[in-house]
N, C-alpha and C positions, 0 to 999 in steps of 0.2 A: 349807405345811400339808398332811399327808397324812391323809389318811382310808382305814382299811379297807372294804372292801365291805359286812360287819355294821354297825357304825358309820354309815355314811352313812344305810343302809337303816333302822335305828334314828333316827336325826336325822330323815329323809323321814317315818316316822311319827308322830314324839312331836311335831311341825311341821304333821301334819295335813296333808302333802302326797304319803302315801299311794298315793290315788287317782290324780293324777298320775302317780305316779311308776312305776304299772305299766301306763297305759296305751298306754307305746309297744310295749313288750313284746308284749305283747296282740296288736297291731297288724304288729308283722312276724311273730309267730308264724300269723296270719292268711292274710299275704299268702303265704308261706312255703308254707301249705296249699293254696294254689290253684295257686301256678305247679311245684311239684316235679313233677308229673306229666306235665305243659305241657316242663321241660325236658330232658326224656328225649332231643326231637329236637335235633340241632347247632343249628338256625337257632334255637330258642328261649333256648340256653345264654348268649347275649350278655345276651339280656333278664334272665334268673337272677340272673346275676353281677351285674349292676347293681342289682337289687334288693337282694340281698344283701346286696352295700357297703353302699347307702342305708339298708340295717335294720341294720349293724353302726356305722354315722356316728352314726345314730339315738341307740344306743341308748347309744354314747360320748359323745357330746353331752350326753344326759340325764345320765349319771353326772356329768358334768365340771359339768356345771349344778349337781347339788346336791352336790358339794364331795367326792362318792366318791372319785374319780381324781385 
């Protein structure tokens, strides 16, 4: 079963799981804010990245959860 990105996004609404569904979002755009400045230096670039990832997993997870992906 494939769902497009409007579709899913439409399903998370008319489902009332809305709220949800943008709060990861939210949340690595947050994180995002804090460390970009932070990785300017090499030694903090590792940390970045891994963040990064962990907000890109994120935020495939949540897709893949409500039947986006």
């Amino acid at each position: 079963m494939t769902h497009n990105l409007s579709e899913g996004a439409i399903k998370a609404f008319e489902t009332g799981q809305s709220e949800s569904f943008q709060i990861p979002v939210l949340q690595v755009i947050s994180q995002l804010k804090e460390i970009v400045p932070a990785a300017t230096s090499a030694n903090k670039m590792t940390r970045f990245r891994a963040i990064v990832s962990d907000g890109v997993s994120s935020i495939n997870g949540m897709f893949y959860h409500f039947g986006i992906l």
